[in-house]
C-alpha positions in Angstrom: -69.0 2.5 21.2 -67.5 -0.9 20.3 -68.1 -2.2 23.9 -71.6 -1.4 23.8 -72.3 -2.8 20.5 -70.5 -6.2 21.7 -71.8 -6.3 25.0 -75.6 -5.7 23.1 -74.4 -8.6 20.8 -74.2 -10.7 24.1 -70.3 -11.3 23.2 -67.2 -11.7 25.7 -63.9 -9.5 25.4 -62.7 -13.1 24.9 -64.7 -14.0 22.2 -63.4 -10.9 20.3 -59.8 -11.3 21.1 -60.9 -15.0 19.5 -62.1 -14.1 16.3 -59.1 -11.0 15.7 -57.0 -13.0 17.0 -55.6 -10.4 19.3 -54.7 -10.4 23.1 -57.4 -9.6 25.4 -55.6 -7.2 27.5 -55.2 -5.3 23.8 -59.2 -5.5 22.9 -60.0 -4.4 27.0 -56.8 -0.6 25.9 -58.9 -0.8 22.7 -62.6 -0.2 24.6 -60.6 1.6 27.2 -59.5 4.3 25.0 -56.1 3.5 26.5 -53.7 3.4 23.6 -50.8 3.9 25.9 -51.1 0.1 25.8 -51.3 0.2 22.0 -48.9 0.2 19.3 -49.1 3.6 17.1 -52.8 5.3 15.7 -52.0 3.1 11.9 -52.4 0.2 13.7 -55.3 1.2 16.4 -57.2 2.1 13.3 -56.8 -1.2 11.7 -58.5 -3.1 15.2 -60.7 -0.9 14.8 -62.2 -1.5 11.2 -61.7 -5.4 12.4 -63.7 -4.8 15.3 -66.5 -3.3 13.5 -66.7 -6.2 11.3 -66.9 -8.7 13.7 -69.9 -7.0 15.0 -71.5 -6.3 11.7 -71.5 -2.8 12.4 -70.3 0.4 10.4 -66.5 1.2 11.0 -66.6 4.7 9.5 -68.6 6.6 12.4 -66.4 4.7 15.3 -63.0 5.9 13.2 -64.8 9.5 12.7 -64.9 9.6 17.0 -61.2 8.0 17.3 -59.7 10.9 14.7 -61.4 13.5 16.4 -60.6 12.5 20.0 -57.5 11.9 19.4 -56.1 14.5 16.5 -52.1 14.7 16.3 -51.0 18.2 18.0 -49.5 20.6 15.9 -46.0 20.3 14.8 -44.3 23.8 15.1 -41.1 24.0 13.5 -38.9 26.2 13.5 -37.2 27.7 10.3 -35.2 30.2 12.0 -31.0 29.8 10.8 -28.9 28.8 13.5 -26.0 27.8 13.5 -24.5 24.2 13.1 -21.2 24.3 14.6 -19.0 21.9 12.7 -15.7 19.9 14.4 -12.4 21.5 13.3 -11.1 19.1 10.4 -7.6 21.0 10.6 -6.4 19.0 13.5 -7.9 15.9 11.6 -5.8 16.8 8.4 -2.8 17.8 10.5 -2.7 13.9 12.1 -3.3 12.4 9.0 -0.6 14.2 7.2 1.8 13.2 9.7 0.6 9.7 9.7 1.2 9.7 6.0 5.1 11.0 6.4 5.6 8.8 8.8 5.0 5.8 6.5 6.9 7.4 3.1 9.9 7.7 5.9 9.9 3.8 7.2 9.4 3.2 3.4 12.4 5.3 2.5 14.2 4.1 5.6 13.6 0.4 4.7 14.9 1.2 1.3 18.1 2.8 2.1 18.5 -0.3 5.1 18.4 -2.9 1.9 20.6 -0.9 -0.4 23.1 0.1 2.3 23.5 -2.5 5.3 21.8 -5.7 3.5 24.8 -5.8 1.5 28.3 -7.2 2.7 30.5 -5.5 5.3 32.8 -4.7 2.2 30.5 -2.8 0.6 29.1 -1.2 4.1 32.6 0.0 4.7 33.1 1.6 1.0 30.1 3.8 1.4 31.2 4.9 4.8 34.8 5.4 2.9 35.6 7.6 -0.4 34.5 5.6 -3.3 37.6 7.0 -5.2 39.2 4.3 -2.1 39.0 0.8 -3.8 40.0 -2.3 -2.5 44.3 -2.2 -3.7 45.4 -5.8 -5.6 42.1 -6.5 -6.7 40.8 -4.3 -9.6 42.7 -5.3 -13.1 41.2 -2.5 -15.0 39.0 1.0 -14.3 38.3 3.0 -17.3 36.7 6.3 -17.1 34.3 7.7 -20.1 35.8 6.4 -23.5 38.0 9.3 -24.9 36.7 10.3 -28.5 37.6 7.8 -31.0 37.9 5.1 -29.2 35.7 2.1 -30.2 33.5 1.4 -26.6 33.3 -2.2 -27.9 36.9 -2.9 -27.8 38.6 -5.4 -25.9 39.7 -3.6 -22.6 43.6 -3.2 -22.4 45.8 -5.7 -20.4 47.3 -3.8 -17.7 50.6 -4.1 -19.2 49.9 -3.8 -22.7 50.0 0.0 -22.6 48.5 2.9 -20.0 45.2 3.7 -19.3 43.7 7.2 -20.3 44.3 10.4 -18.0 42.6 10.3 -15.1 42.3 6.4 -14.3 43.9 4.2 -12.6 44.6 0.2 -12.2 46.1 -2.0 -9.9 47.9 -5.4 -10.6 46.2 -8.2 -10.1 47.5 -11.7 -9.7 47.7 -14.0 -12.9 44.6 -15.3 -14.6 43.8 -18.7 -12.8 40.6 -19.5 -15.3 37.8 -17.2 -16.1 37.2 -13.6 -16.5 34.4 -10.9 -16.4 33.8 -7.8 -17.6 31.8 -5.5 -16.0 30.7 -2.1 -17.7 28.8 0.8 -15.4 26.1 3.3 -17.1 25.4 4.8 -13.5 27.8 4.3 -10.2 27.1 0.8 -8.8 28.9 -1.3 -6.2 30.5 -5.1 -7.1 31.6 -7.4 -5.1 33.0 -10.7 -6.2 34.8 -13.7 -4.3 36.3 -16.4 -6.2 36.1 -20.2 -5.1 38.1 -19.9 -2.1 35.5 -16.8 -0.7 38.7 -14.5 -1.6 37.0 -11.3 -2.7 38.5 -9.9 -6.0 36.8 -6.8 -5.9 34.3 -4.9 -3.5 34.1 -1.0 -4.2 31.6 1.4 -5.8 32.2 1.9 -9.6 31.8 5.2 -11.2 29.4 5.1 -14.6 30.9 5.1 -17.5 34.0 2.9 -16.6 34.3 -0.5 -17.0 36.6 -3.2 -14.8 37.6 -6.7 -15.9 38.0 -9.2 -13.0 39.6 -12.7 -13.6 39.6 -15.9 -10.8 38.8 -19.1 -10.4 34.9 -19.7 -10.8 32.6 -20.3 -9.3 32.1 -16.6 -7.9 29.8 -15.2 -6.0 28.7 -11.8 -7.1 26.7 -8.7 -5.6 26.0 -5.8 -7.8 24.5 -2.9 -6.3 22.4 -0.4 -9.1 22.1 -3.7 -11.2 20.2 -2.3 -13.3 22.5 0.1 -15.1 25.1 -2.7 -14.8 26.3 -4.6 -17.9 28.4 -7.8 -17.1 30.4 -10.3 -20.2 31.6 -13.5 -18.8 33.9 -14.7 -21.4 31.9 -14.3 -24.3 28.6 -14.3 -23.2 26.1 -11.8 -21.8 24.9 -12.7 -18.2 21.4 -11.1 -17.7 21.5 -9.3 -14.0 17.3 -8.8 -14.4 16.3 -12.2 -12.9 18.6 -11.5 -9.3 17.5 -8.0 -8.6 16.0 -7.4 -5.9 15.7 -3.7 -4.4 18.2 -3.0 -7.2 20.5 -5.3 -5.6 21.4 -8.6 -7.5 23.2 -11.4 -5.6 24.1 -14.7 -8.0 26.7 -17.3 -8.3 28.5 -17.8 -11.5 30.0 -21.4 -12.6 
């Protein structure tokens, strides 16, 4: 229909392509009736109505022909149930729950690595070892709970100023050479402290509730294990542990 009414217009594919400014290979599958060449019917409709209009002809007949020429076929679809199998997410769940332990275990691992070998050999070999096994010649005084009446506040006894409650013990130390700490234990913890000369004065695991006074020659070089239930008095003062813990581990020097 359009290629008569252009050809009866005297016009050229070319001139059409011209003025819709389409290819003429497109205009030649329009007059064709080859849309195999075309993009989909939306778009074959619109060259269509443009087609008409260059021509000055009605584009409502010509449409009319293309719809009923070239109707859609019917869509059957089926609404029948079947049966959507669906992958097995147990085996999923399964690898993603061991993934998951795996990682709390290095975690955990990594943990027990810091608390346990990132310390000194000393303190390595005490946990190997019974903590009731301290380091002899090093410890001045180990108290257990405070018996009732006692005032916790007191100033420890000197080992030979009179014996310690049942169930303790102490060890000589030697003589006072300058300064003197006082450590006091709310939970078990290991301390280790070296003097000036790198001598260690103490390295063992403390039970909670006790508390050990160490005196040497500053400056010392300290590592507390389970700082955080760890109170420590040098001379008179407090020393706050908070600032050197690190995976409940604080390492410091005092002057």
């Amino acid at each position: 229909m359009l290629a008569r009414e252009r050809s009866g217009k005297g016009l050229s594919v070319a001139d059409i392509a011209a003025q819709l400014r389409y290819s003429a290979k497109q205009i030649e599958a329009l007059e064709d009736d080859d849309y195999s060449r075309l993009p989909a019917t939306t778009f074959v409709r619109g060259m269509i109505r443009g087609y008409a209009k260059v021509l000055g002809t009605q584009a409502a007949p010509i449409l009319q022909a293309f719809d009923e020429r070239h109707v859609p076929a019917p869509i059957t679809v089926d609404l029948r149930s079947k049966r959507v199998p669906f992958p097995d997410g147990r085996a999923r769940s399964t690898r993603v729950y061991v993934w998951l332990s795996a990682v709390v275990a290095l975690l955990a691992a990594a943990v027990l690595y810091e608390w346990h070998f990132g310390l000194p050999e000393p303190f390595a070999e005490a946990v190997r070892s019974s903590p009731s096994e301290p380091l002899k010649g090093q410890v001045l005084e180990t108290a257990a709970q405070p018996v009732p009446g006692e005032d916790p506040d007191a100033a420890p006894l000197a080992p030979d100023s009179a014996p310690l409650p049942a169930g303790n013990t102490a060890t000589s130390a030697p003589a006072s050479t300058g300064a003197s700490m006082r450590f006091e234990f709310q939970q078990d913890a290991w301390v280790e402290v070296r003097d000036r000369g790198g001598r260690i004065l103490i390295a063992q695991i403390n039970p909670a509730g006790s508390r050990t006074v160490v005196e040497g020659t500053p400056p010392f070089a300290l590592v507390v294990g389970n700082a955080a239930n760890v109170r420590l008095m040098y001379g008179a003062k407090t020393v706050d542990l908070r600032p050197h813990i690190k995976v409940d581990v604080a390492r410091f020097t005092l002057d």
